[in-house]
C-alpha positions in Angstrom: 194.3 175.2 205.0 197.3 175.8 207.4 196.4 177.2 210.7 197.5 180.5 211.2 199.5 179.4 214.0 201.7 177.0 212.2 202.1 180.0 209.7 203.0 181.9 212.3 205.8 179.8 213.9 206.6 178.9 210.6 207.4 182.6 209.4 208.7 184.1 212.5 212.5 185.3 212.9 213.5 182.2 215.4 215.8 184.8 217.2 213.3 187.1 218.0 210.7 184.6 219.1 210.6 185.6 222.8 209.6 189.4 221.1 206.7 188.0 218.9 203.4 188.1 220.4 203.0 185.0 223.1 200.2 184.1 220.5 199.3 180.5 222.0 199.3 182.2 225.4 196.9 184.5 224.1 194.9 181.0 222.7 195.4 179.5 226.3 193.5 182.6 227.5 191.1 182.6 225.2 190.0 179.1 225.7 189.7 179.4 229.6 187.3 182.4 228.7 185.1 179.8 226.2 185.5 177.2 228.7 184.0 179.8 231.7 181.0 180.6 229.3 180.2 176.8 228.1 180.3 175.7 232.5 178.0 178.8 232.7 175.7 178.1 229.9 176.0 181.5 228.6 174.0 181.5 226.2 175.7 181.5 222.6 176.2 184.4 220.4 174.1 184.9 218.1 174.7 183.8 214.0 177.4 186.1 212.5 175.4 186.9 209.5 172.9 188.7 212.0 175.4 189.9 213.8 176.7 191.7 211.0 173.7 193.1 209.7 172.9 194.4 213.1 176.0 196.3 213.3 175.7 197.3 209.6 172.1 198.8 210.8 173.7 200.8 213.6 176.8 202.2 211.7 174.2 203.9 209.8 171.9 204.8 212.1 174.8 206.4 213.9 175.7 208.1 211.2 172.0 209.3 209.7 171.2 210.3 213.1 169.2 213.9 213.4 168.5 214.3 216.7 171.7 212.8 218.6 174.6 213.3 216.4 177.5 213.2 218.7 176.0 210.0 221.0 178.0 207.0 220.2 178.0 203.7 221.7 180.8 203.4 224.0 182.1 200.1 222.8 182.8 197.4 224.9 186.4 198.6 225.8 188.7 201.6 226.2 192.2 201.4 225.5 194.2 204.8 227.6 197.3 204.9 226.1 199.7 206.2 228.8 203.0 208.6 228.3 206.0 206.5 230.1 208.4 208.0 232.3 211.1 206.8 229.7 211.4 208.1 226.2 213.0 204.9 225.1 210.2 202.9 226.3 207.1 204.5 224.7 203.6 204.8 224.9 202.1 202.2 227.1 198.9 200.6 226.8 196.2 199.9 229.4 192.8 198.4 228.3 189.6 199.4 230.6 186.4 196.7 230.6 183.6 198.6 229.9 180.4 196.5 229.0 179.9 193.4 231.6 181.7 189.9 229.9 180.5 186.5 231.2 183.3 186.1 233.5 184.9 189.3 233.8 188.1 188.4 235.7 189.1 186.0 232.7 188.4 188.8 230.1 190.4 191.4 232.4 193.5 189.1 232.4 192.7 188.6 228.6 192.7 192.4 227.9 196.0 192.6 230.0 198.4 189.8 228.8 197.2 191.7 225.2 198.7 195.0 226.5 201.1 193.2 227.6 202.3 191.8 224.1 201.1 195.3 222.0 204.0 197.1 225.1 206.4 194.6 224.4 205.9 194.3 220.9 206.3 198.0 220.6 209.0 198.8 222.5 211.0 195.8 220.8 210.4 198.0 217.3 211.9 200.8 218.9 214.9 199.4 220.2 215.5 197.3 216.5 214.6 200.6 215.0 217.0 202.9 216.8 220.0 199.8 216.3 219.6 199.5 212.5 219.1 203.4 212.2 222.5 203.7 214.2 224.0 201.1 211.9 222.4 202.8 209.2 224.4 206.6 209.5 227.6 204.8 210.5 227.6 202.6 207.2 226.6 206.3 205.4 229.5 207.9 206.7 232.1 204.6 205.9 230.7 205.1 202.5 231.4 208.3 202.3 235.4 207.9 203.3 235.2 204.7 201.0 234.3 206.9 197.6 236.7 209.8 198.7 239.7 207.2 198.9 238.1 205.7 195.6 238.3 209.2 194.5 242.0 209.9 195.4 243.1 206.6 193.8 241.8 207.6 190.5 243.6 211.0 190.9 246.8 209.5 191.7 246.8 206.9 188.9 245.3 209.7 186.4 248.2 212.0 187.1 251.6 211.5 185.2 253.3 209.1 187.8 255.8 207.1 186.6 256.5 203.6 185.6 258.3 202.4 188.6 254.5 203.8 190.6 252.5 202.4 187.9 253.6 199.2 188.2 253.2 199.1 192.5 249.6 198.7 192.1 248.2 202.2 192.1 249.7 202.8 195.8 249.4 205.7 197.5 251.4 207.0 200.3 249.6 209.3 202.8 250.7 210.8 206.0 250.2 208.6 209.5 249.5 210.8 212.6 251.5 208.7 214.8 249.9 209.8 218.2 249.6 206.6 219.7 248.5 208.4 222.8 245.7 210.3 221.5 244.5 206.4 220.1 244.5 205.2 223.7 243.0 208.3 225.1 240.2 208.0 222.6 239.6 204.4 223.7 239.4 205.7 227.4 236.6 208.1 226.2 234.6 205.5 224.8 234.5 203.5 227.9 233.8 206.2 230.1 231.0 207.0 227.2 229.9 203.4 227.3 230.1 203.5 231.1 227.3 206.9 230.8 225.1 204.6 228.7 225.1 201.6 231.1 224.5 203.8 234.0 221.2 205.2 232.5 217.8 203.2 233.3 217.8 200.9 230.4 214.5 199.1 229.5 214.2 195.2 229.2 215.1 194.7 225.8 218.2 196.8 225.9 220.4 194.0 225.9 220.2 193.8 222.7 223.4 192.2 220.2 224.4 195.8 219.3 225.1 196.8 223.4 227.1 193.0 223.8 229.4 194.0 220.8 230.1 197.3 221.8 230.7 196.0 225.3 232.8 192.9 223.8 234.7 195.1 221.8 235.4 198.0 224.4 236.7 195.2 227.0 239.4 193.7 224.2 240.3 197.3 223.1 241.3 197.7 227.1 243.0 193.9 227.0 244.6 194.6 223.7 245.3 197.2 222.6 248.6 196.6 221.1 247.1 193.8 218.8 244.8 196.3 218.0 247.8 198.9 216.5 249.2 196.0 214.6 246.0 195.6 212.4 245.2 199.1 212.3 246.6 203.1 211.7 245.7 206.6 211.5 246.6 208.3 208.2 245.1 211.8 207.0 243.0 212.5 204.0 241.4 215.7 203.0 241.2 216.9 206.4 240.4 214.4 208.2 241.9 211.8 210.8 241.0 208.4 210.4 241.8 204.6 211.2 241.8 201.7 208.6 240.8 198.4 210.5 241.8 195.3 208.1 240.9 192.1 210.5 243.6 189.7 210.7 241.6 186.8 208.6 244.3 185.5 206.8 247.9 184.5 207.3 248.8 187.5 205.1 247.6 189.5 206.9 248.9 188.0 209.7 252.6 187.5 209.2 252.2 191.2 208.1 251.0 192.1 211.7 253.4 190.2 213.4 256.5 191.4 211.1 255.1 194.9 212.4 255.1 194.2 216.2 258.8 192.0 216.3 260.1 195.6 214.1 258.3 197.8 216.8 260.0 195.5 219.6 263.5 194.7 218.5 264.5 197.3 216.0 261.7 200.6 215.7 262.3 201.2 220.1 263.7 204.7 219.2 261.5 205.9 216.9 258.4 206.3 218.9 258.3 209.8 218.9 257.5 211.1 215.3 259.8 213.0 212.8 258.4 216.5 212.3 258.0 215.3 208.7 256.2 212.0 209.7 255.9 208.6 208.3 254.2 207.3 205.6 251.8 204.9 205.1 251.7 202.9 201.7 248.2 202.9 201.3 246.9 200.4 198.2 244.3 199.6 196.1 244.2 195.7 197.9 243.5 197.6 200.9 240.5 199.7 199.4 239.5 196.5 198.1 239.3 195.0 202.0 237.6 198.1 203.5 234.9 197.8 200.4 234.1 194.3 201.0 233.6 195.1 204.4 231.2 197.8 204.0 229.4 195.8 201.2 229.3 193.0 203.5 227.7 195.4 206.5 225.6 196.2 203.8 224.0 193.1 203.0 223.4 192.2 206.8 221.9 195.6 207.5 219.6 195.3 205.0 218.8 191.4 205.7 218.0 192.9 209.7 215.8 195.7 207.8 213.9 192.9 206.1 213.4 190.6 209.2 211.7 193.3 211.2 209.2 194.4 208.5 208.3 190.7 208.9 208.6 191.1 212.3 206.0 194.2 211.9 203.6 191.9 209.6 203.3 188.7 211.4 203.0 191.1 214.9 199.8 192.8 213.0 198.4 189.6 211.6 198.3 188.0 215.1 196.5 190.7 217.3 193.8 190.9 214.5 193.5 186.8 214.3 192.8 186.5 217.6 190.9 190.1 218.2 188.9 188.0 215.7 188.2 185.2 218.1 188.1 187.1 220.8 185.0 188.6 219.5 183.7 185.1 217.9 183.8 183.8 221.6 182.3 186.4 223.8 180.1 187.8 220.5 181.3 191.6 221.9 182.7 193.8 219.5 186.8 195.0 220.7 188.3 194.1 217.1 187.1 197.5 215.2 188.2 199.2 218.8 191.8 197.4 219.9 193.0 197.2 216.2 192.8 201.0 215.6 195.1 201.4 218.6 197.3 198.6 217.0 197.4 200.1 213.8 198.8 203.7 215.1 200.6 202.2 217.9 204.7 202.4 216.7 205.6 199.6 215.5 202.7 199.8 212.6 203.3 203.8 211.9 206.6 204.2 211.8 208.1 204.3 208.6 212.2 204.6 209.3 212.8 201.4 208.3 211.1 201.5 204.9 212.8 204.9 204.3 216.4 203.2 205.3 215.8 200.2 203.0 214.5 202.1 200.5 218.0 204.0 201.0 219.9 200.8 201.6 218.9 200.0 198.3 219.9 203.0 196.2 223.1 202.9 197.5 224.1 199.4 197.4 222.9 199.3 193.6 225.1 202.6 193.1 228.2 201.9 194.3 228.5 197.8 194.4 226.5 197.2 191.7 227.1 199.5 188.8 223.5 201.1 188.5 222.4 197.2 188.1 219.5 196.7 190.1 219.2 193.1 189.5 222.8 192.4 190.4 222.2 194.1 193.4 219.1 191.8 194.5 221.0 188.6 194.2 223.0 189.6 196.9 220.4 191.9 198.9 217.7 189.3 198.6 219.3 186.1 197.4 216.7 183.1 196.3 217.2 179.8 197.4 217.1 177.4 195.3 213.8 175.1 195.3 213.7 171.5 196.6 212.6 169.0 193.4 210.7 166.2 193.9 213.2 164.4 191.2 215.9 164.3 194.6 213.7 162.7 196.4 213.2 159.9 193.3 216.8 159.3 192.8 216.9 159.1 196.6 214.9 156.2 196.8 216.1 154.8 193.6 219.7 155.2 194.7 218.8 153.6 198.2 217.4 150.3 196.5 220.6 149.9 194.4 222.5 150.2 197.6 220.5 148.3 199.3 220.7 145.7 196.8 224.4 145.5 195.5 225.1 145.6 199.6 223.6 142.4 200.0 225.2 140.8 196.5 228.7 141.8 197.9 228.0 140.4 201.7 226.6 137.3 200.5 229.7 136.6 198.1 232.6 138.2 201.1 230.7 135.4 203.2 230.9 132.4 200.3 234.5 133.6 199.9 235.6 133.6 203.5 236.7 137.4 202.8 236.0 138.5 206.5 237.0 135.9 209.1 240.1 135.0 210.8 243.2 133.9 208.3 246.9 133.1 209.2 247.8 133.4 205.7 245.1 134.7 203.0 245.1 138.5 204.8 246.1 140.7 201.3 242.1 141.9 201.2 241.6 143.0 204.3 244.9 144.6 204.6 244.6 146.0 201.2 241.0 146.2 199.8 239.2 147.1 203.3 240.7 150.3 204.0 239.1 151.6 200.9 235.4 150.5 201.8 235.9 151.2 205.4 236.8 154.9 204.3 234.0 155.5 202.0 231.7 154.1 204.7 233.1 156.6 207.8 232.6 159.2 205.1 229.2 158.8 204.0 228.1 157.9 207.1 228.8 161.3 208.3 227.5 162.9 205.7 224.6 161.0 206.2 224.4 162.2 209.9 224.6 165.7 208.8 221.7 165.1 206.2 220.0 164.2 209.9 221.2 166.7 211.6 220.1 169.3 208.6 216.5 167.6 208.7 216.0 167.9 212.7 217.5 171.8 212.5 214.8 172.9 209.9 212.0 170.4 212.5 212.9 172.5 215.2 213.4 176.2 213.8 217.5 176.1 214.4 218.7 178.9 212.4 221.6 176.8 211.6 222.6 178.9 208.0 223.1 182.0 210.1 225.2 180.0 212.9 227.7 178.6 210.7 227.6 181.4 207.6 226.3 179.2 204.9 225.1 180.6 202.0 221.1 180.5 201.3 222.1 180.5 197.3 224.7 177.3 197.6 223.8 175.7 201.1 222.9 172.1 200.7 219.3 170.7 201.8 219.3 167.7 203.5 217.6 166.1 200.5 221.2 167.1 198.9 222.9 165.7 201.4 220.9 162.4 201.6 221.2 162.7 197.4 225.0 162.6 197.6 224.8 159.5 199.8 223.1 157.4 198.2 224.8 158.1 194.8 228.3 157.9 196.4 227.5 154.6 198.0 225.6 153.2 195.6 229.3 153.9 193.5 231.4 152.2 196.0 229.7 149.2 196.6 229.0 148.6 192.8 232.5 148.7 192.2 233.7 146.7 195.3 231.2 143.9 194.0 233.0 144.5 191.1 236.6 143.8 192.2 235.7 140.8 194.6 233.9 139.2 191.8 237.3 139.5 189.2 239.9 139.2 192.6 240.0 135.1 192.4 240.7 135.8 187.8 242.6 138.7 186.9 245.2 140.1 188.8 245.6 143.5 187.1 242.2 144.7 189.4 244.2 145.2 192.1 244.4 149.2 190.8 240.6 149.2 191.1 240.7 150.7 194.6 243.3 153.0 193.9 240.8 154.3 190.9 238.0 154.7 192.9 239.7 156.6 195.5 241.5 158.9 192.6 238.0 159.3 191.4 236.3 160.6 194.1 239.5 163.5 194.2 239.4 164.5 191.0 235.8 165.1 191.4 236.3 167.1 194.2 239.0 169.0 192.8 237.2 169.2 189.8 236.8 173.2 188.8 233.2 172.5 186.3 230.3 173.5 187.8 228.9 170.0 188.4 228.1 168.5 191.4 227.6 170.9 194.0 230.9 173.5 193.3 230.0 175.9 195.7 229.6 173.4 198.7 232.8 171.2 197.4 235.1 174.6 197.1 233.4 176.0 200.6 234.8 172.5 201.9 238.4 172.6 201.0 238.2 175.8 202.0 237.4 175.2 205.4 239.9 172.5 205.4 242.7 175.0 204.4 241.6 176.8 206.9 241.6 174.1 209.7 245.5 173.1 208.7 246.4 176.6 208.7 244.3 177.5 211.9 246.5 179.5 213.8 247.1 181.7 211.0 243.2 182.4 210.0 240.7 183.6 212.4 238.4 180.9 213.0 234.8 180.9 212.2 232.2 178.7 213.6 231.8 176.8 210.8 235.9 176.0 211.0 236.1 174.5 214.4 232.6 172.5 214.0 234.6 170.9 211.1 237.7 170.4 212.9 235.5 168.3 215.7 234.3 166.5 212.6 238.2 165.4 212.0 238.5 164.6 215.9 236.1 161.8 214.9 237.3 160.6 211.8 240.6 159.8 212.9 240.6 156.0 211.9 239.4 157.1 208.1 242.3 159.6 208.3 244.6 156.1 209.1 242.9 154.6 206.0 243.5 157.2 203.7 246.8 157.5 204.7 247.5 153.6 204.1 245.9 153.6 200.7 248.3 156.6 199.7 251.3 154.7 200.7 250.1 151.7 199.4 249.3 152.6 195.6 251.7 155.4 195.4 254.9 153.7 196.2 253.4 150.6 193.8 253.0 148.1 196.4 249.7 147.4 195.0 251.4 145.5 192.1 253.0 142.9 194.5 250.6 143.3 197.1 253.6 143.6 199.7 250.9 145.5 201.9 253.4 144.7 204.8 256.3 147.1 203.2 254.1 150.5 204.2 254.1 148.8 207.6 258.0 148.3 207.7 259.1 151.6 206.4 259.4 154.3 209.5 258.9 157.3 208.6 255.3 155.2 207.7 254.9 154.5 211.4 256.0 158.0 212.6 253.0 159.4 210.1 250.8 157.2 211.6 251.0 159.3 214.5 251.4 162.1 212.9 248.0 161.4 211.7 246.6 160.3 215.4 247.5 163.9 216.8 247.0 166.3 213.1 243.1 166.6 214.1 242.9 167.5 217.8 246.8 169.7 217.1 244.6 171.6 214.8 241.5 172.0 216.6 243.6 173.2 219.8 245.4 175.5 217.7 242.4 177.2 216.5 241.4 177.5 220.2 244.6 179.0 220.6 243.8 181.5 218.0 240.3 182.5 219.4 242.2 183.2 222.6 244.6 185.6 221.0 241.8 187.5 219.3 239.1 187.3 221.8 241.5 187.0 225.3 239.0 185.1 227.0 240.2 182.1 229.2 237.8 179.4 228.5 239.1 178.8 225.2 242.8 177.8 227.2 240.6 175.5 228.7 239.3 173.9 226.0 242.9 174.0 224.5 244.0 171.2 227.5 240.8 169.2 226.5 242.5 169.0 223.3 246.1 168.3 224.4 244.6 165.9 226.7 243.0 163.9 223.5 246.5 164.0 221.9 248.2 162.2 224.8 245.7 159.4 224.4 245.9 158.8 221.2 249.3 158.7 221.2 249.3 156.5 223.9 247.2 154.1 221.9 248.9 154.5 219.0 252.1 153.4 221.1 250.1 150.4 222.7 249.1 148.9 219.0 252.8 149.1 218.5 254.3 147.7 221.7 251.2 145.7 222.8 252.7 145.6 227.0 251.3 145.8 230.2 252.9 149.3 230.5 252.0 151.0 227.9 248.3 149.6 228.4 248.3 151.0 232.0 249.2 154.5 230.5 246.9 154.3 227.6 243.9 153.6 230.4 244.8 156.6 232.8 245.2 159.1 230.3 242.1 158.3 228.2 240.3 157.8 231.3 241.5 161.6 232.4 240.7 162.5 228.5 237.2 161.1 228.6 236.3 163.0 232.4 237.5 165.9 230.7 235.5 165.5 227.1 232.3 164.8 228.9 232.3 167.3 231.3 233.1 170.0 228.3 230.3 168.3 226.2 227.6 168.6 228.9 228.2 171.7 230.4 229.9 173.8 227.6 228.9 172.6 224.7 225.0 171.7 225.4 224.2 174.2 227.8 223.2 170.8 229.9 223.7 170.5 234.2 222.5 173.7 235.5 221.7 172.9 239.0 219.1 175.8 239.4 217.2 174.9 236.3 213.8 174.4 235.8 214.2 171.5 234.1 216.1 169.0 236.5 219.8 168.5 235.2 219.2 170.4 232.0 218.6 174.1 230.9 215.3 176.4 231.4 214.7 176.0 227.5 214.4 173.8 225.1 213.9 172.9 222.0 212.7 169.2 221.8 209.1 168.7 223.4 210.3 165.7 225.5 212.8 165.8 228.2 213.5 161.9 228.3 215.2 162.7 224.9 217.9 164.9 226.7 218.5 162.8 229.3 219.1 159.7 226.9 221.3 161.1 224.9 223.2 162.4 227.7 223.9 158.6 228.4 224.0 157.6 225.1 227.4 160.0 224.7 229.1 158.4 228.0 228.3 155.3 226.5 230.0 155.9 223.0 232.9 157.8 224.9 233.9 154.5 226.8 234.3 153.1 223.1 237.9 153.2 223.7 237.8 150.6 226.3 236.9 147.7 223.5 241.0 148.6 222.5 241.9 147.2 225.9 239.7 144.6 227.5 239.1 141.4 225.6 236.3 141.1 223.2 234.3 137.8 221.9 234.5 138.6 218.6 237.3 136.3 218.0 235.9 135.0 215.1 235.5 138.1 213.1 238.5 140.4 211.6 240.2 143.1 213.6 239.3 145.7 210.8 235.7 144.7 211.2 235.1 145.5 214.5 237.4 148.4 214.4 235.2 149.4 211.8 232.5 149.3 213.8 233.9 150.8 217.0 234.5 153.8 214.2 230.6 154.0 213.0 229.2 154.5 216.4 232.0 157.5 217.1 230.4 158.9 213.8 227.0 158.2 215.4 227.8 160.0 218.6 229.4 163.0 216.9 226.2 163.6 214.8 224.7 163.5 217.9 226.8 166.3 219.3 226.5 168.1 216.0 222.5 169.0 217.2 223.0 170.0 220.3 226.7 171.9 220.0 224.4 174.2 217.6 220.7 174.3 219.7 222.7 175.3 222.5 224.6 177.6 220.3 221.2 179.1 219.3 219.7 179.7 222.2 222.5 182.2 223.0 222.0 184.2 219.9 218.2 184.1 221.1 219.4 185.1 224.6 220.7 188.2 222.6 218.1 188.8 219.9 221.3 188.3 217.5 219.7 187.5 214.2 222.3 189.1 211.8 226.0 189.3 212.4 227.5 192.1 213.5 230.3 193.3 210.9 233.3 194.9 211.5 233.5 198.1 210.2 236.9 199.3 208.0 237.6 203.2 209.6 237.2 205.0 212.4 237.2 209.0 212.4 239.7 210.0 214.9 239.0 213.9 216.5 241.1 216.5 216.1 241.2 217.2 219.8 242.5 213.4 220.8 
C-alpha cells in the first residue's frame, strides 16, 4: 500500500506546493513528540480496540445522562478561532492545550505549526477563490459581447445584402470612436487604480500570478502604448463602447499592424481628428472567430484552475485528518474528533464558489462551444491522457537488441573493410555515405536526450506540459520518445549494414542513402494518422515558427527548440550536403567533390552556420518588441556573438591560416564567456552569492548538491569543445568525420543537459508565483462613456 505521503506529493499541484500543508514537517514534529515519550518511558497507550470501546461507553453515557445533562468532557484541546484585522485574510486559528501531554512544549509547537498550516491553507483558498471568481465574471461578460456580435452577424447576413457583401465574408462595418485620448486616459486610470490596490495592506499570498499580469500588462500599456493601438480599436455596438484585442501571433496579423502604423506615420498625419461622420471599421467573421477562440481558450484554463484547487481542497482535508490520526495514535489523547470539526467548517472546506462556478463553467462552455454536446465539451474541459502500454516497453527492448546487434555487424565489417581510417584515395564513403549515418545519429541522440530529459521531469514533479504548452491528449511519454529511437535506429543501421554489405558488388546502391533520407520526410510529411500526427505536425509547426520568428510571437516551446538547432548545427551541414549531393545527381558518379566546388554551395554552408543562432536572436528580438524588457537585447548579443564564431570557423576550414585561426580563438573565446555566464546565471537560476546553498539557488529540486555543481563543470567542459577545431589532436589515425562526429555527440549531450535545468529553473518561477494555469488574453475591453 502506498504511503499517504507519496500519494500526497504524488497528487499535489507542483505550483502550489509551498501552499499545501508542510505535511512532513508536521511528521518531523510528530516524531520528536514519540521520541520525548519513548526517552521518558511514558507509558504506552493503551490497545485501540479498548480505546474505542471506552470512548464508545462515554459517548453514551454522555448522552443517557439524567442527572448532568449539559457536563461534557472538555477535550484535550480548544481551538479559539480569532476575527483578523483584515477581511482578506480570515479567520485565524489559535489551538489552547488543555489536558497535560507528556512533554507539553513539543505538543504546543505541534498544535501551533498545525494552525499555522490550517491559516495558511485557508487564506491561500481565499485568494485562489476571489482570482478565479474575478476571472469568472470577466469571462461572463466577454461572453456576453461575443453572442451579441454572433447575434449581429446573423442579422447582417440574414438581411437582403447584396452579392458584392455576400461574397466579403459576412463583414460588417461598425462605427470606431476614434478618441485616442480617452484610450490613454483610461489607461492612466487603471494605474492609478492599480496604484490604490498596491498601497493597501496586502496579505502574504497576494502576489499571486493574477497581481504580476496585471502589473506586467499595466507597465507595457505605459511603454507601449502605440503598439497597443495597432492590434486593437474601439468600435460601438448596441450602446456600448468597446475594444477588440487580436494578439499579434502571426505574420498576418502582423504585416497588418505594421501596414497600420507606417499609414498613421507617413500618409494618415492629418486625419487625427475625426470626421463628424466617423470611420469605419470592417469588422468580420475571422475576427469573431479570433476573439471566440480566445474566450474558449480562457475557458478551458479557468476551468483546469477550478479543478486544481478542489484537489487542492481534498488532499489539504486528507492530510490534517492523516496526521490528527497519528497525532492521537502517539500521545493516545483524543484532538482528531475536536481539530477536524474546526477543519471541516474552516473556508477552504465550506465554501462552495468554486463548485457553483464550475458547475457554471460547464453549462456554458457546452452551450456555446459545444453545441449542447456535453461529451464534446469534456474532451476539451477534462482531456484524458492517453495510457502508457506495457507493449512500448516490449518493442523498446526488442528494438534495443536489434540495434544493438546490427550496430555491432556493421562496425565489425566498416573495420574488415577499412571504411573508417585514413585514405589518400578511397574517401567516396565517408564523404558520401557518412553524412547520412552521422545525421540520423545527432538526431536520435537528441531525441533520446529528451526521452531523458521527459523521464527525470516526471522524477522530480517538473510541470513541464504546462511550461512549454503541450497537449496532455497528444504529448509524447518518454516511453514514446525512447519507442521512436529505437525503431528509427534500429532502421538506419539495418539499412546502412545493408548498403556496405552490396557497396564492393552493385553500383546502383549508391541511391540507398538518398532513399532512406526521402523516407524519413515523407513520413514526416505524411498527413495519415500514423505515427504520432499530432507531435510530427506540432513539430513543423514550431519549426515554421522558428524560421519566421520575427513575425510570430514566440512561445516557450519555440525558443527551447530554436536552442535545440544552436546545437545541431553540424547535422544541419549534413543535411545540407546530402541535398546537394543526390539532388543535383552527383550520387551517380559519385563526384562528391562537385557540391564542394560549386559557390553558391560554400556560401550556404554558412548560410547554414549562422540560420540557427539568426533565428533564435530574432525571436529574442521579437520578445523585446512585445514585452520591452532589456534582458532579452542582451541575450540577442549572446546570439550575435555565437554567429561571429561560427563564421569565423567556417572561414578557418576554408582558409586554414594563422590569421583566421587567431580570430576564430578570440571571438569564440568572448562567445563561450558570454554563453556560460548566460547559462549559469540566467538560464539555471545558478551563482547567487547570498544563497543558502553555496554558489547555487535557495531551492532545489534534486536531493544532492554535488549534482549541481558537477554539471556546472561538466557544461564549461563541453563549451571548450571548440578548441579540439584548433589545437592538434592524436587522433591521427581515425577519419576527420569521425571525430567531428563525436565532438558533435557530446554538444548533444551538453544541450540535454541544459534542457533540465533551463526548465527547473523555469519552474521554480512559476512556483515563485503560484502560476499553475496560463493567464489568457482576453478579446474586448468595455470602454466608459465618460473616458
Amino acid at each position: 500500500m502506498v504511503k499517504f505521503s507519496k500519494q500526497f506529493e504524488g497528487q499535489l499541484v507542483p505550483e502550489w506546493k509551498e501552499a499545501f500543508v508542510d505535511y512532513w514537517q508536521l511528521k518531523k514534529d510528530l516524531k520528536k513528540i514519540q521520541h520525548l515519550l519513548n526517552a521518558n518511558n511514558t507509558p504506552t497507550p493503551p490497545k485501540k480496540e479498548h480505546t474505542a470501546l471506552a470512548n464508545t461507553l462515554i459517548s453514551l453515557a454522555g448522552k443517557f445522562s439524567i442527572f448532568h445533562p449539559k457536563q461534557r468532557d472538555h477535550g484535550a484541546i480548544h481551538v479559539h478561532k480569532k476575527r483578523a484585522s483584515s477581511a482578506s485574510i480570515g479567520d485565524v486559528y489559535e489551538t489552547e492545550l488543555l489536558d497535560q501531554f507528556a512533554d507539553t512544549d513539543a505538543a504546543r509547537e505541534f498544535f501551533a505549526c498545525l494552525d499555522m498550516q490550517l491559516n495558511k491553507v485557508n487564506h491561500f483558498y481565499k485568494t485562489k477563490e476571489k482570482e478565479f471568481v474575478d476571472g469568472g465574471e470577466s469571462l461572463k461578460k466577454q461572453m456576453e459581447i461575443l453572442i451579441e456580435l454572433r447575434t449581429v452577424l446573423k442579422q447582417k447576413s440574414g438581411k437582403g445584402a447584396s452579392a458584392q457583401d455576400s461574397k466579403d465574408d459576412g463583414s460588417i462595418s461598425y462605427t470606431i470612436s476614434c478618441e485616442e485620448d480617452s484610450v490613454k486616459d483610461r489607461t492612466e486610470e487603471e494605474q492609478d487604480q492599480l496604484q490604490d490596490n498596491s498601497s493597501t495592506d496586502e496579505p502574504p499570498f497576494s502576489d499571486s500570478p493574477r497581481s504580476d499580469e496585471m502589473g506586467k500588462s499595466m507597465r507595457l500599456k505605459r511603454e507601449d502604448s502605440r503598439l497597443k493601438s495597432i492590434s486593437s480599436q474601439v468600435f460601438n455596438i448596441q450602446g456600448k463602447n468597446l475594444r477588440l484585442n487580436i494578439p499579434l501571433t502571426t505574420p498576418s496579423r502582423t504585416f497588418s499592424a505594421v501596414s497600420y502604423l507606417i499609414w498613421e506615420d507617413l500618409i494618415n498625419q492629418s486625419s487625427k481628428k475625426c470626421d463628424p461622420e466617423g470611420r469605419k471599421l470592417h469588422f468580420n467573421k475571422t475576427k469573431v472567430h479570433h476573439a471566440e477562440k480566445m474566450i474558449k481558450r480562457a475557458f478551458i484554463e479557468l476551468y483546469k484552475g477550478l479543478g486544481y484547487l478542489k484537489t487542492y481542497r481534498h488532499l489539504n482535508m486528507l492530510a490534517f485528518i492523516k496526521i490528527l490520526k497519528k497525532f492521537d495514535k502517539v500521545t493516545g489523547k483524543q484532538v482528531l474528533p475536536i481539530y477536524h470539526k474546526e477543519v471541516e467548517s474552516s473556508y477552504f472546506n465550506s465554501s462552495d464558489k468554486v463548485m457553483n462556478l464550475a458547475d457554471e463553467v460547464e453549462e456554458l462552455f457546452i452551450k456555446h462551444f459545444a453545441d449542447d454536446d456535453r461529451r464534446k465539451a469534456m474532451k476539451y474541459l477534462r482531456p484524458q491522457q492517453h495510457k502508457e502500454s506495457h507493449a512500448a516497453t516490449f518493442f523498446i527492448g526488442l528494438f534495443t537488441g536489434c540495434f544493438i546487434a546490427l550496430l555491432a555487424g556493421y562496425i565489425i565489417m566498416a573495420h574488415l573493410t577499412g571504411m573508417y581510417r585514413r585514405r589518400k584515395h578511397e574517401t567516396v564513403y565517408m564523404e558520401t555515405v557518412y553524412p547520412v549515418l552521422s545525421m540520423f545519429g545527432l538526431l536520435f541522440l537528441h531525441l533520446f536526450m529528451y526521452g531523458c530529459n521527459i523521464f527525470m521531469w516526471r522524477k522530480t514533479r517538473i510541470n513541464y506540459s504546462f511550461i512549454l504548452e503541450l497537449g496532455p491528449t497528444t504529448e509524447l511519454k518518454y516511453r514514446d520518445v525512447f519507442l521512436i529511437c529505437a525503431t528509427s535506429m534500429t532502421a538506419v543501421v539495418g539499412v546502412m549494414f545493408i548498403h556496405l554489405s552490396l557497396i564492393t558488388k552493385y553500383a546502383q546502391v549508391q541511391a540507398i542513402p538518398g532513399l532512406l533520407v526521402l523516407v524519413f520526410l515523407l513520413l514526416l510529411f505524411c498527413p495519415i494518422n500514423i505515427f504520432y500526427r499530432s507531435s510530427r505536425y506540432r513539430f513543423l509547426r514550431v519549426i515554421r515558427n522558428i524560421i519566421l520568428s520575427p513575425l510570430y510571437k514566440v512561445a516557450m516551446l519555440d525558443f527551447v527548440m530554436a536552442d535545440q538547432l544552436c546545437s545541431q548545427v553540424p547535422l544541419l551541414r549534413h543535411l545540407e550536403f546530402i541535398a546537394c549531393y543526390y539532388i543535383t545527381g552527383s550520387y551517380k558518379t559519385q563526384d562528391y567533390g562537385y557540391c564542394m566546388r560549386a559557390g553558391h554551395y560554400r556560401d550556404l554552408a554558412y548560410a547554414v552556420s549562422f540560420l540557427p543562432y539568426y533565428c533564435r536572436a530574432m525571436q529574442c528580438a521579437r520578445r523585446w518588441f512585445d514585452e520591452g524588457q532589456t534582458s532579452h537585447l542582451v541575450n540577442l548579443g549572446k546570439y550575435v556573438s555565437a554567429m561571429l564564431a561560427a563564421g569565423a570557423k567556417v572561414a578557418y576550414e576554408k582558409e586554414n591560416n594563422g590569421g583566421w585561426l587567431c580570430l576564430v580563438v578570440v571571438i569564440s573565446s568572448a562567445a563561450t564567456v558570454y554563453q556560460l555566464y548566460w547559462d549559469f546565471v540566467h538560464d539555471w537560476g545558478l551563482l547567487q552569492v547570498n544563497s543558502k546553498n553555496p554558489w547555487l539557488r535557495n531551492k532545489l529540486m534534486l536531493r544532492r548538491k554535488f549534482i549541481y555543481y558537477f554539471s556546472m563543470g561538466l557544461n564549461l567542459i563541453l563549451r571548450l569543445a571548440w578548441l579540439q577545431t584548433v589545437l592538434p589532436s592524436g587522433f591521427e589515425h581515425v577519419d576527420k568525420g569521425v571525430t567531428e562526429l563525436f565532438m558533435a555527440a557530446l554538444e548533444v549531450i551538453r544541450r540535454g543537459q541544459w534542457n533540465f535545468y533551463r526548465l527547473e529553473n523555469e519552474h521554480l518561477n512559476n512556483a515563485g508565483k503560484f502560476r499553475a494555469v496560463e493567464n489568457v488574453p482576453l478579446p474586448f475591453d468595455e470602454v466608459d462613456e465618460e473616458d
